[in-house]
N, C-alpha and C positions, 0 to 999 in steps of 0.2 A: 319853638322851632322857626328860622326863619323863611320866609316867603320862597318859593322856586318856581321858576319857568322854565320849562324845557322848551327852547326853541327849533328843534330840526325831531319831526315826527312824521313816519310814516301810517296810513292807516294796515292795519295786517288783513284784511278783509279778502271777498273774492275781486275787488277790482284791483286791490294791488298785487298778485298774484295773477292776473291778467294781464296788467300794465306791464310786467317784469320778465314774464314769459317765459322761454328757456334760458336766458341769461341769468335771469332771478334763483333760479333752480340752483343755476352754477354758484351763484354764490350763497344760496344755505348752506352747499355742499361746504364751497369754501371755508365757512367761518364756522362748519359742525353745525349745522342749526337743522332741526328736524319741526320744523312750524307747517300749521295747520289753518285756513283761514279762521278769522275771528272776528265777528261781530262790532262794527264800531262799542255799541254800549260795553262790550268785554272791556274794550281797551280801556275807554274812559273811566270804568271801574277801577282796573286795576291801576292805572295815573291816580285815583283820588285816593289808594290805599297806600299808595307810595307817596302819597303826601306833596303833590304835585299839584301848585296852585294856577298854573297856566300853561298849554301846549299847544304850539306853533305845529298845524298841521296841513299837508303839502296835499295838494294836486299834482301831477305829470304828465306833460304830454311828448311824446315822443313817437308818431304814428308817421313822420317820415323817414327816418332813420330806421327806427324796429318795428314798424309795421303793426305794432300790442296797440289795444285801445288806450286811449287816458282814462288817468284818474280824473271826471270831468270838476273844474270850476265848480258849476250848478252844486253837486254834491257837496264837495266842502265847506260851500256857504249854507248849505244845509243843514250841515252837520255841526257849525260854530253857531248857527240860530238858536238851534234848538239844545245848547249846551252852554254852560258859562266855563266851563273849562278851556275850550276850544278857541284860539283864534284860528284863522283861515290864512294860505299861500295859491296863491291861483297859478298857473305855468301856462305858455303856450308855446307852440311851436315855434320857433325862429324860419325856420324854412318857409312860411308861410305867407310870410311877409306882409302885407297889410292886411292879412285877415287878421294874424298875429296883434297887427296893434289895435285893430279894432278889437278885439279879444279883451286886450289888457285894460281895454278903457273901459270895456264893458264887466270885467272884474272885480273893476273900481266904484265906476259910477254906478252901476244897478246893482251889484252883489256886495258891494263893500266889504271885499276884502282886504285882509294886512300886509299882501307883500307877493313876490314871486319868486318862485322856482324854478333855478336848471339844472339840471344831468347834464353837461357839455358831453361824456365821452357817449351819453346814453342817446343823447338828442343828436350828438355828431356834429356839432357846430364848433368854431372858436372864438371865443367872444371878441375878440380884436379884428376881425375881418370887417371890414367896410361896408359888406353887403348887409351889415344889423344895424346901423347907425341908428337909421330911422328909430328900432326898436328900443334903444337905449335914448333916442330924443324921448320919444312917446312916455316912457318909465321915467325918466327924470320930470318928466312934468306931472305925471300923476302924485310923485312923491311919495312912493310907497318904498320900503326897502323890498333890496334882488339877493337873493343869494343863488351863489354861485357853488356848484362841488370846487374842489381844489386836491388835487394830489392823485394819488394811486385809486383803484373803486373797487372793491369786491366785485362788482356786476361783470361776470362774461368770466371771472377769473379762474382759472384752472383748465378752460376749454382751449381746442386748438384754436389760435388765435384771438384769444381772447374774446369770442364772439363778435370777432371783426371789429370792438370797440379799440374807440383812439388815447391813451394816454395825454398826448402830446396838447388835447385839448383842454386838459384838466391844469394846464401848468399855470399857477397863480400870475407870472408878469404878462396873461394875454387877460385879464380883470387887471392889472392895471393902467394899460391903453384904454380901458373905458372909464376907470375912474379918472384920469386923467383929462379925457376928453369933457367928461359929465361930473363936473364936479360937485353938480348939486345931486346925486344921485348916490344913495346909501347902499353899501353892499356891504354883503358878508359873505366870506369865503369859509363853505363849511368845510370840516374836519381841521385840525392838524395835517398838513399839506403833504406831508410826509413822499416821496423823497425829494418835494421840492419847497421845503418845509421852511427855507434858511430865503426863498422868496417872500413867501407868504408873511414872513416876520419883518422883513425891510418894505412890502408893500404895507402894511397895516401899521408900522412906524412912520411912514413917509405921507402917507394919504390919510387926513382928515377926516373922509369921507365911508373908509374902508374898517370893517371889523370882524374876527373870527369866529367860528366856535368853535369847541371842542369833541364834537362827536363824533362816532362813529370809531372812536377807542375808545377800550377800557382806561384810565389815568392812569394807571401804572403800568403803561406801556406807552405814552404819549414821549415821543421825543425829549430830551432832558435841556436840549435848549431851549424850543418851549415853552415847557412849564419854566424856569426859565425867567422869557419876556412876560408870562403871565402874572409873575410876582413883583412885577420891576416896569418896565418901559410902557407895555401896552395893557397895563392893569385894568383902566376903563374901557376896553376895547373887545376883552374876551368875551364870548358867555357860554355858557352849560345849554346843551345839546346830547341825546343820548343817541338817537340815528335807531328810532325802534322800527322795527321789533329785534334789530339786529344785535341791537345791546339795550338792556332795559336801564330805564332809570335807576329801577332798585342795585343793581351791580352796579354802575355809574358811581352814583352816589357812595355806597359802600365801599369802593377805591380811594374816593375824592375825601372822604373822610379820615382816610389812615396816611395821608399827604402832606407835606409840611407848609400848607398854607394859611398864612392869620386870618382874624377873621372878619377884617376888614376886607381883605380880597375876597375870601368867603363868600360873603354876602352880596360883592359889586358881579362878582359870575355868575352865582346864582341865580342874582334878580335885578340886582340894581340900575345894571346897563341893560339890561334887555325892557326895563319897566322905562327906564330913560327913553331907550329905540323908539319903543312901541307906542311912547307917550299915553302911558297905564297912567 
């Protein structure tokens, strides 16, 4: 069986369910999910029975926008220490502004972690706005990969107004004003961007620098354009993300299986570009 990494993981615990608040609520509702918190070791169990050989897992912070605590740093460098499964995504506030980068630096340089996380519509920022530059100078020199959400969010969705979150922030051509500007600076725009999905594919064909993943759909419901560029243009660029606990790997996989893809692409989504990224 070949190698896999799931790159976009949430832990399901009580801190993420803190972090997520009543917005989080909305979107179990949303997507049918009746989840309970779970013990980081559950999760890592059940990734190694799914035959998951690596997982990209996230921190968030979002305490000036929603007011929820983060999921802190500290912890998920904890939690990738004392794991070989695990690597680590630190997040910090944008709002924050130079604590922010002191944050990031300190991410890097004393926690050693692999990368960063944002919720644009969760954190309420846009990543194009001027007042982050610094932010985006600071990450481009640490040289870590950022990923970015992209498209539509479950979070807030069903509630009146959407739990006051912004769509407009999740729209992939405001990630590529920063890749543009930072071109030494690696992003990924998670999910299939979906409904601005037809960006997300001229940014990630156009930008060197720029790469996708797939989560947070099941695959047979993933845009058909797409899957699509996933076969063809932006082949080294994708990679497999499942967005748990919201979708597990084990369903992920089990879609992505019955798909008409070879298995040279196969292999480059499931691990090969993400072991490239990651420099595994």
């Amino acid at each position: 069986m070949p190698e896999i990494i799931d790159t976009h993981v949430h832990p399901a615990n009580d801190l993420f369910f803190d972090q997520g608040g009543e917005s989080l609520q909305h979107a179990l509702e949303y997507f049918g999910k009746d989840l309970s918190p779970e013990p980081i070791e559950e999760t890592e169990e059940k990734f190694r029975e799914w035959g998951i050989d690596k997982a990209v897992l996230f921190a968030l912070d979002s305490r000036t926008n929603t007011g929820t605590p983060p999921i802190p740093n500290d912890w998920v460098a904890d939690v990738r220490d004392d794991s070989d499964l695990f690597l680590g995504y630190a997040s910090v506030d944008p709002h924050q502004g130079r604590k922010a980068c002191e944050e990031a630096v300190r991410a890097v340089e004393d926690l050693d972690l692999d990368g960063f996380k944002f919720q644009q519509a969760v954190q309420g920022f846009t990543p194009s706005d001027g007042r982050f530059d610094e932010l985006w100078d600071t990450l481009e020199q640490l040289g870590k990969p950022v990923l970015f959400h992209g498209g539509h969010t479950g979070i807030g969705a069903g509630s009146p107004g959407g739990d006051g979150l912004k769509l407009r922030h999740t729209r992939p051509i405001h990630v590529d004003d920063v890749a543009a500007r930072h071109p030494e600076l690696t992003i990924i725009i998670a999910h299939p961007a979906w409904p601005f999905h037809q960006e997300q594919l001229s940014i990630v064909t156009h930008k060197k620098n720029v790469y996708m993943d797939l989560s947070g759909w099941r695959p047979k419901y993933i845009p058909d354009e797409v899957i699509h560029y996933a076969k063809s243009r932006i082949t080294d660029k994708v990679l497999f993300g499942s967005d748990y606990p919201m979708v597990t790997p084990k369903t992920w996989l089990e879609d992505f299986e019955e798909m008409d893809f070879d298995d040279e692409t196969r292999e480059k989504i499931l691990y090969e570009n993400a072991a490239r990224l990651f420099e595994l």
